[in-house]
Z-matrix of the N, CA and C atoms (Angstrom, degrees):
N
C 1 1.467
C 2 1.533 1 109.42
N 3 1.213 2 113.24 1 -78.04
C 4 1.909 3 116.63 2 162.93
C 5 1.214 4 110.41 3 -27.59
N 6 1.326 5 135.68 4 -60.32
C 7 1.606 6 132.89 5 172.42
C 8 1.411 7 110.00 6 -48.17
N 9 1.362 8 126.32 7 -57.95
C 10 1.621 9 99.85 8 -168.27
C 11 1.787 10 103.04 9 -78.84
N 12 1.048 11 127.05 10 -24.92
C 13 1.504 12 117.60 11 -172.27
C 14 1.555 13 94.63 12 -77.03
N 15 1.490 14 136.79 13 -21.01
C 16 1.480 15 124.92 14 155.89
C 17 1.658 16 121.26 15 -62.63
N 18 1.012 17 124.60 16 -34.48
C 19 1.403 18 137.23 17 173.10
C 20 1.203 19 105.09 18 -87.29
N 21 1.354 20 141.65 19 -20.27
C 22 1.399 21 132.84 20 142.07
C 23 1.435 22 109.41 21 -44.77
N 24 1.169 23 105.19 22 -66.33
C 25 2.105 24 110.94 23 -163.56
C 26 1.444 25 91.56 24 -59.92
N 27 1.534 26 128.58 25 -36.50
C 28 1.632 27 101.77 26 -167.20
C 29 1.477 28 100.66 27 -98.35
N 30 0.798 29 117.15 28 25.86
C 31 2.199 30 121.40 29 157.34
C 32 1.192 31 107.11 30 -107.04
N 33 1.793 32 119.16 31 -24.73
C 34 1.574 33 105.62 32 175.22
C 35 1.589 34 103.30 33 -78.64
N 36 1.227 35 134.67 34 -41.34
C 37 1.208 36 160.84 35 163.81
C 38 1.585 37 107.02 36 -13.11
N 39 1.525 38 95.95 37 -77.01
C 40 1.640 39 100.83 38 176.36
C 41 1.246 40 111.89 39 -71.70
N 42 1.575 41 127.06 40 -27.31
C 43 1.372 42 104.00 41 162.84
C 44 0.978 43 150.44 42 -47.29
N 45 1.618 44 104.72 43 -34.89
C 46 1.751 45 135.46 44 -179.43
C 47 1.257 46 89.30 45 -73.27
N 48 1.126 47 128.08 46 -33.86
C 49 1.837 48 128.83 47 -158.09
C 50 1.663 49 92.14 48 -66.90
N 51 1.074 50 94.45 49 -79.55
C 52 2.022 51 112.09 50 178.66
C 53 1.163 52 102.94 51 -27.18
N 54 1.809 53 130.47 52 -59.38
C 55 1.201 54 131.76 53 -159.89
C 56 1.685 55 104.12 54 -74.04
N 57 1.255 56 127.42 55 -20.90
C 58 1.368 57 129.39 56 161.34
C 59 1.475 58 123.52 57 -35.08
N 60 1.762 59 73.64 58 -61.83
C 61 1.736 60 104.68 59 -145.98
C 62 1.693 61 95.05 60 -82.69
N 63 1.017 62 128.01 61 -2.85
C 64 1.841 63 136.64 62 -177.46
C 65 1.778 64 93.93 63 -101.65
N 66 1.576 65 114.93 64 -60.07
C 67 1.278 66 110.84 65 -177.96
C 68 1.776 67 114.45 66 -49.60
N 69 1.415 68 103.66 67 -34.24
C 70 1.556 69 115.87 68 -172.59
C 71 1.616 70 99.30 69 -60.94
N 72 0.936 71 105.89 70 -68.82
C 73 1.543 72 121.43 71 -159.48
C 74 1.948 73 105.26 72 -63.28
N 75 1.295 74 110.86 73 -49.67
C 76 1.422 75 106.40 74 166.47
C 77 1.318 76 118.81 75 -48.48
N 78 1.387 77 127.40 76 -51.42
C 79 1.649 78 149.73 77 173.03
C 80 1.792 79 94.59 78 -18.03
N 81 1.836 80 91.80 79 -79.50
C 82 1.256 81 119.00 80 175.31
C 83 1.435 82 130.55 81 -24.49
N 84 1.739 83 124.96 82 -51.37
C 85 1.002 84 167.68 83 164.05
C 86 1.493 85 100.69 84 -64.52
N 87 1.303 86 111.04 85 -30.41
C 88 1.923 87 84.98 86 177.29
C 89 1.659 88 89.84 87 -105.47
N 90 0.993 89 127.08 88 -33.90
C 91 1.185 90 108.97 89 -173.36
C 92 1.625 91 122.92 90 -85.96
N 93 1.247 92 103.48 91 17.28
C 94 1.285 93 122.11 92 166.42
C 95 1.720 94 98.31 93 -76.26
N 96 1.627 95 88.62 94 -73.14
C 97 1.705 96 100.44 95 -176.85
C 98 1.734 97 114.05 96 -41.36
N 99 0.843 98 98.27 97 -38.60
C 100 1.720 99 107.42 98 -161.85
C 101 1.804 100 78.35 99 -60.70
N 102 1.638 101 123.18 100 -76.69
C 103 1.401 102 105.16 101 -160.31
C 104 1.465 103 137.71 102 -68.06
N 105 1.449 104 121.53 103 -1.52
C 106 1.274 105 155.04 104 -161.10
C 107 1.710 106 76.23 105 -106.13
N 108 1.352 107 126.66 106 -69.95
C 109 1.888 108 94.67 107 -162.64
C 110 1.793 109 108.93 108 -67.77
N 111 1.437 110 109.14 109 -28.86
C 112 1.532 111 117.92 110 -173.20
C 113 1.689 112 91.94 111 -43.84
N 114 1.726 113 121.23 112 -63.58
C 115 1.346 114 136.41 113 -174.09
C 116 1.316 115 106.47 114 -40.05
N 117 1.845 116 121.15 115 -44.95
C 118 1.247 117 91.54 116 -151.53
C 119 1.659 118 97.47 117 -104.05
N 120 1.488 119 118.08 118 7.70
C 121 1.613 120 115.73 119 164.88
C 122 1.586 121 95.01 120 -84.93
């Protein structure tokens, strides 16, 4: 019982991880864009 509700939390775990690490990197990516068009008006 403890084992799968632990292997539950560490699949929710890496999910949250991924959903970070995608929000992070998109973030990045627009605010790249955002200053690169500011530059080139």
């Amino acid at each position: 019982m403890s084992s799968a509700v632990m292997d539950a939390i560490t699949i929710m775990w890496q999910g949250m991880a991924g959903v970070m690490v995608v929000m992070g990197v998109l973030s990045l990516v627009v605010a790249g864009l955002a200053k690169t068009g500011k530059k080139d008006k």
